[in-house]
TIVEX-30290 format. One record per residue (C-alpha): residue in one letter; chain; x negated, z negated, y negated. Coordinates in nm, 4 decimals. Example, Ala and Ser with C-alpha at 12.3 -4.5 7.8 and 13.67 -1.06 7.14 Angstrom:
2
  ropa  marlo         u         w         v
     A      A   -1.2300   -0.7800    0.4500
     S      A   -1.3670   -0.7140    0.1060
***
This chain:
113
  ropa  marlo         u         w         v
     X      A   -8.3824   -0.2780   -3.9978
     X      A   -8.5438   -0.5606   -4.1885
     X      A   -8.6279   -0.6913   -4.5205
     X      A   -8.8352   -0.9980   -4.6010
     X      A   -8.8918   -1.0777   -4.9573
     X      A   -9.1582   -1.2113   -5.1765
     X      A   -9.3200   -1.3412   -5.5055
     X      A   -9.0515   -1.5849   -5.6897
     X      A   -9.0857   -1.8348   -5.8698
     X      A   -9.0721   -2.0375   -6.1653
     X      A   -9.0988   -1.8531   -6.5140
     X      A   -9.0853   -1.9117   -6.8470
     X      A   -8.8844   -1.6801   -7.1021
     X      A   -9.1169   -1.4193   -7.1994
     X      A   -9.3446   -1.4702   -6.8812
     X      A   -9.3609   -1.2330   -6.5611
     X      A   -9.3139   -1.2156   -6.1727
     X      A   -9.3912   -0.9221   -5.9445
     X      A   -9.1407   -0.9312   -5.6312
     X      A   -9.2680   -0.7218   -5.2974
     X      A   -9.0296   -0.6489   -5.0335
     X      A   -9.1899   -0.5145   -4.7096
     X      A   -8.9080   -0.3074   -4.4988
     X      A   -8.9185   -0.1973   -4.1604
     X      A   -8.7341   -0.0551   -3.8472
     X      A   -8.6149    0.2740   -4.0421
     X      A   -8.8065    0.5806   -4.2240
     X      A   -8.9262    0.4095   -4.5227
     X      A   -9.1038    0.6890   -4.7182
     X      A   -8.7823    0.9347   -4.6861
     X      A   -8.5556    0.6050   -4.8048
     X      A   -8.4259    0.5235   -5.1396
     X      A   -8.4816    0.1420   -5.2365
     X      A   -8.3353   -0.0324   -5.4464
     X      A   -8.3542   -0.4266   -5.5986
     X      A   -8.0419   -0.6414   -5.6129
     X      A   -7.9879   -0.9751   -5.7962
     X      A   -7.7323   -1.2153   -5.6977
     X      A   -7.6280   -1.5165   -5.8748
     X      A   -7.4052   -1.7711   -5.7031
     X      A   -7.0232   -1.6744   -5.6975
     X      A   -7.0686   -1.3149   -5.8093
     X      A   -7.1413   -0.9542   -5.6264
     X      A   -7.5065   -0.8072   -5.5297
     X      A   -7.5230   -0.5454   -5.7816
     X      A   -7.8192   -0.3153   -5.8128
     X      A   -8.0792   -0.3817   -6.0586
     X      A   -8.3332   -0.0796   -6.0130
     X      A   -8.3800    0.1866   -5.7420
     X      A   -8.6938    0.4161   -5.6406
     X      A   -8.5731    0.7749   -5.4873
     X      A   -8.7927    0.9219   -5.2401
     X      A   -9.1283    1.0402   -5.3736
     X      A   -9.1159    1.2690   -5.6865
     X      A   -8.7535    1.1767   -5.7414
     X      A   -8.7406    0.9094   -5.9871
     X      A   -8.6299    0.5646   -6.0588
     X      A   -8.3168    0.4099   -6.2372
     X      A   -8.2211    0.1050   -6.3874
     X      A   -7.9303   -0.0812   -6.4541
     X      A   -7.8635   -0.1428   -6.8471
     X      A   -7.9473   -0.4631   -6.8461
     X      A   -8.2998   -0.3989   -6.7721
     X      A   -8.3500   -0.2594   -7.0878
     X      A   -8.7283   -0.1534   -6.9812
     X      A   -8.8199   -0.5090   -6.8920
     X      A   -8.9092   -0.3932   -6.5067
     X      A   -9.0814   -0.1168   -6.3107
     X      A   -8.9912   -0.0467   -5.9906
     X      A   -9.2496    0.1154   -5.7803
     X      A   -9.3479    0.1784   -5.3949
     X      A   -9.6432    0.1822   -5.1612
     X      A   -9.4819    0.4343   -4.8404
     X      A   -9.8785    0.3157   -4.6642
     X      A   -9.7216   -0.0125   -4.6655
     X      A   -9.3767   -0.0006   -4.6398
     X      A   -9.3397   -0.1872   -4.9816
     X      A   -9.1075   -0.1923   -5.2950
     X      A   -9.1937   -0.3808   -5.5794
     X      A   -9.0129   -0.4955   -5.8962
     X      A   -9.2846   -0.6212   -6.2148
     X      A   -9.0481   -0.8155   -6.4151
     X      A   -9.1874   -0.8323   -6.7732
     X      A   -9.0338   -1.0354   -7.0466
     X      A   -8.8409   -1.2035   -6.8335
     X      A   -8.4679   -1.3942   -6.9520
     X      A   -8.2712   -1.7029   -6.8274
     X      A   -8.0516   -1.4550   -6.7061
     X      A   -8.2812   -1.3072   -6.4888
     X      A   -8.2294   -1.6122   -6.2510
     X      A   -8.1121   -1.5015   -5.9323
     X      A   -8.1775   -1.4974   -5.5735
     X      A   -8.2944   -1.0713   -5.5683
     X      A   -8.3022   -0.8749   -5.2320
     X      A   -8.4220   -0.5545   -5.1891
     X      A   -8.2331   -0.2758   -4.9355
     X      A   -8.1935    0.1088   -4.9089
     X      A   -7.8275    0.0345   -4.9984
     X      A   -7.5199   -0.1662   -4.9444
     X      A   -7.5202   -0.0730   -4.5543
     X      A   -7.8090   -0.2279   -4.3706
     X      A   -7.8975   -0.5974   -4.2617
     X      A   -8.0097   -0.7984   -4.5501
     X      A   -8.3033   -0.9866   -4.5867
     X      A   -8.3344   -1.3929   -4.7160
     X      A   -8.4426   -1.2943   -5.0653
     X      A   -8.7077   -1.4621   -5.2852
     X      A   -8.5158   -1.6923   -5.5635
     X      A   -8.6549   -1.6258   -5.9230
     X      A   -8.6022   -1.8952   -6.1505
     X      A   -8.6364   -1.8435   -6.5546
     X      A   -8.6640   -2.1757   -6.7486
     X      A   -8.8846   -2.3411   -6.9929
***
């Protein structure tokens, strides 16, 4: 099972970053994925998760409707659009079914003016 992150950066309050995670070496269309953001010091806790096809998405509160969470099964891909985005958006953010596999390096997203 892998993970390898993409699209960080440096943004500005307000500004936007789409994040692509390509997975492999497991069923991705039949797997939930989910987004994680980890600061230094504290826990990987989920941020947004896509069920299977048909199924839904979810966010944690703090989203508040700022990101979309979507998938491409032709290309084992998750993506998180991050809209409006907050200094405390800055974290390194990894993407994974769950808590159980392998996890990838993460892409760090950085939000300062």
């Amino acid at each position: 099972v892998q993970f390898v992150e993409s699209g960080g950066g440096l943004a500005q309050p307000g500004g936007s970053l789409r994040l692509s995670c390509v997975a492999s070496g497991f069923t991705f269309s039949q797997s939930q994925m989910r987004w994680f953001p980890q600061v230094p010091g504290k826990e990987r806790e989920w941020l947004a998760v896509i069920i299977r096809p048909g199924l839904g998405t979810d966010y944690a509160d703090s989203v508040n409707r700022r990101f979309i969470i979507t998938r491409d099964n032709s290309v084992n891909t998750v993506y998180l659009q991050m809209n409006n985005l907050k200094p405390e958006d800055t974290a390194v953010y990894y993407c994974n079914t769950g808590w159980d596999n392998p996890w990838g390096r993460g892409t760090q997203v950085i939000v300062s003016s």
